[in-house]
C-alpha positions as a printed NumPy array, in Angstrom:
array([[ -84.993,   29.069,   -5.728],
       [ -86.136,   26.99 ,   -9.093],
       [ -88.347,   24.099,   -8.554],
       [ -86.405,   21.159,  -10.255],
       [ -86.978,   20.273,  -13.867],
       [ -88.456,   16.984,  -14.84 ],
       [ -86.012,   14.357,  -16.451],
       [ -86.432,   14.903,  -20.257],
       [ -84.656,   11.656,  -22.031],
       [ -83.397,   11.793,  -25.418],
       [ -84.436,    9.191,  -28.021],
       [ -81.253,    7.077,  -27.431],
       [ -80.805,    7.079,  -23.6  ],
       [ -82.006,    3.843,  -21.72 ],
       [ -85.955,    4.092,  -21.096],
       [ -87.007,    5.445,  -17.573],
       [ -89.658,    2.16 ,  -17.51 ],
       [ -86.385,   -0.22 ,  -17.061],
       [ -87.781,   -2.487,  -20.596],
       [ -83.829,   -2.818,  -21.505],
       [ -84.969,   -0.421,  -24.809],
       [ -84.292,    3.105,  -25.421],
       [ -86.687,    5.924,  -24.449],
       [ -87.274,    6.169,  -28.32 ],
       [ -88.217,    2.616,  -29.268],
       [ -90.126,    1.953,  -26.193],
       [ -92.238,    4.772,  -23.694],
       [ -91.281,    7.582,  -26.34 ],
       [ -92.914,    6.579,  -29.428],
       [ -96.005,    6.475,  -27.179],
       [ -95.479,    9.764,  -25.621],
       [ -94.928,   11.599,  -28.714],
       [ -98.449,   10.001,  -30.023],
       [ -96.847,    7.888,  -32.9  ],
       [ -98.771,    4.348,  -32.15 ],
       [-100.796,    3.219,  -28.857],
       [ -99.588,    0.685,  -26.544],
       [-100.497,   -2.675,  -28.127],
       [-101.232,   -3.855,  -24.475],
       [-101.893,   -2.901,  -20.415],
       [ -98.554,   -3.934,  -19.726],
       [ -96.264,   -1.386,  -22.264],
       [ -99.362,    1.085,  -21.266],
       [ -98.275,    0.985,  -17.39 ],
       [ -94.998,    1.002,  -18.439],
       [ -95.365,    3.978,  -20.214],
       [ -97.73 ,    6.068,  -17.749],
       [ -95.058,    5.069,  -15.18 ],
       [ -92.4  ,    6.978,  -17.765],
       [ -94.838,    9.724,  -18.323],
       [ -95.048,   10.66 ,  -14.646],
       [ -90.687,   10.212,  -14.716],
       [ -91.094,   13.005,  -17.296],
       [ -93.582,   14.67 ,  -15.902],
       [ -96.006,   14.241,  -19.071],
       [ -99.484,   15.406,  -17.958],
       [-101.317,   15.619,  -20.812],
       [ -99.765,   11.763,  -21.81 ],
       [-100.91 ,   10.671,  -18.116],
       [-104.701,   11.969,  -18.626],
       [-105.233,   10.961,  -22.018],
       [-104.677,    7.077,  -21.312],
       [-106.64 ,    7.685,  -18.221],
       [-110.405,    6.129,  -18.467],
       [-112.809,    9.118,  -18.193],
       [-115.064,    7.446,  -16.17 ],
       [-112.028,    7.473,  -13.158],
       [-109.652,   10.527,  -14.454],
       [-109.303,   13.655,  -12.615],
       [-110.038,   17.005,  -14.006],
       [-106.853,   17.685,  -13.79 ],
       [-103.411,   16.419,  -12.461],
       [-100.177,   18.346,  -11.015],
       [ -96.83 ,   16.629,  -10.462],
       [ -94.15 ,   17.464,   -7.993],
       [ -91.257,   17.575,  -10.193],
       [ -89.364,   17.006,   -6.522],
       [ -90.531,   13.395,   -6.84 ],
       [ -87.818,   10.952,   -8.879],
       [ -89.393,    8.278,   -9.587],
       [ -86.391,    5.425,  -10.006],
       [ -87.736,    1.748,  -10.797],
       [ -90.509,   -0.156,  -11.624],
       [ -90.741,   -3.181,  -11.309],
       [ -93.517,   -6.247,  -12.965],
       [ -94.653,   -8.141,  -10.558],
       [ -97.533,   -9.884,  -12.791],
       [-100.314,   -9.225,  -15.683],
       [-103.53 ,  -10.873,  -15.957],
       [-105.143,  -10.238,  -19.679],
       [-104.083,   -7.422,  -20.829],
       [-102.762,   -8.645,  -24.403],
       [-103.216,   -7.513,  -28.227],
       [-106.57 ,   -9.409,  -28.065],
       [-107.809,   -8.983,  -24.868],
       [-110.318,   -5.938,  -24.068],
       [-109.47 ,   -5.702,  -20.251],
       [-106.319,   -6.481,  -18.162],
       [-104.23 ,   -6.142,  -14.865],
       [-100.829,   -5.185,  -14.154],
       [ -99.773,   -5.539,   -9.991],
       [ -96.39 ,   -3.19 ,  -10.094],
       [ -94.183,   -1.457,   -8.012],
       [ -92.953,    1.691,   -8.561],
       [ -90.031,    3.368,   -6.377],
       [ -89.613,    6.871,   -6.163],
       [ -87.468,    9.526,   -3.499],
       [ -88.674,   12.769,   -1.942],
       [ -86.629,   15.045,   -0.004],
       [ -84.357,   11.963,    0.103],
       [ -86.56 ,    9.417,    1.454],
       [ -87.568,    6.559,   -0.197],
       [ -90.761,    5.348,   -0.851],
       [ -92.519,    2.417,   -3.099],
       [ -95.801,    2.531,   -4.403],
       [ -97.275,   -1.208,   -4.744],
       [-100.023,   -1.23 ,   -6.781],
       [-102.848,   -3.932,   -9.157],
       [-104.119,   -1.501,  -11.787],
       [-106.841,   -2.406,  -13.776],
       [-106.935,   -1.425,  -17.68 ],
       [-109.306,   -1.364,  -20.573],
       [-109.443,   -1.444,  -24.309],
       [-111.524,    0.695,  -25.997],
       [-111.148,    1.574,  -30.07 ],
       [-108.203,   -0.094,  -29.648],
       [-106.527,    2.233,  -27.114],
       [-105.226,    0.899,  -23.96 ],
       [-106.62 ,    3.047,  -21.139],
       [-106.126,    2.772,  -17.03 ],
       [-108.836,    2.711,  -15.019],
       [-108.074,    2.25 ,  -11.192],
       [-105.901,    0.565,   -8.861],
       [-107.67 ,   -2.774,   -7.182]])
């Protein structure tokens, strides 16, 4: 039996993160390394989309080395679904540190779960990293 594939979105389908924007103009463009996320907010967002898509090496690069894991395997079983904002703190274009409470809602082996969550964030060189959940 195959293990199922992750969800691979093409640049014009509606962005896993639920922004209202297409995978290509919003979690993509991070994805594929063309800018950072100006802020903690489209970061979480787009780690959220990187585990939809089951981008590893996305997911540990804009992890804080001080709290990442040597390394990180995904059950590609897991679908994650929604996320939903619940609120920031900080976190903006000038800030250096922020917080984004979230939850994210996911089914395994058809059961539902939701992961609630206040993640803390940093900036350093100008590059949006997470650090833990508080």
């Amino acid at each position: 039996m195959t293990e199922p594939a992750f969800p691979v979105p093409s640049d014009d389908s509606r962005c896993p993160c639920l922004s209202g924007e297409t995978y290509g103009s919003c979690c993509g463009r991070f994805h594929s390394g063309a800018t950072l996320a100006p802020t903690a907010v489209q970061l979480m967002r787009s780690r959220y989309s990187g585990y939809v898509v089951g981008d590893v090496a996305y997911l540990l690069s804009t992890w804080h080395p001080s709290t990442r894991p040597s390394e990180l395997e995904l059950d590609p079983s897991v679908r994650w679904f929604r996320l939903e904002i619940a609120a920031t703190t900080g976190g903006g274009p000038f800030d250096t540190t922020g917080t984004v409470e979230f939850t994210a809602r996911s089914k395994h082996d058809g059961v539902a779960h939701a992961q609630h969550e206040n993640s803390s964030f940093v900036r350093e060189r100008g590059a949006w990293l997470y650090v833990d959940a508080l």
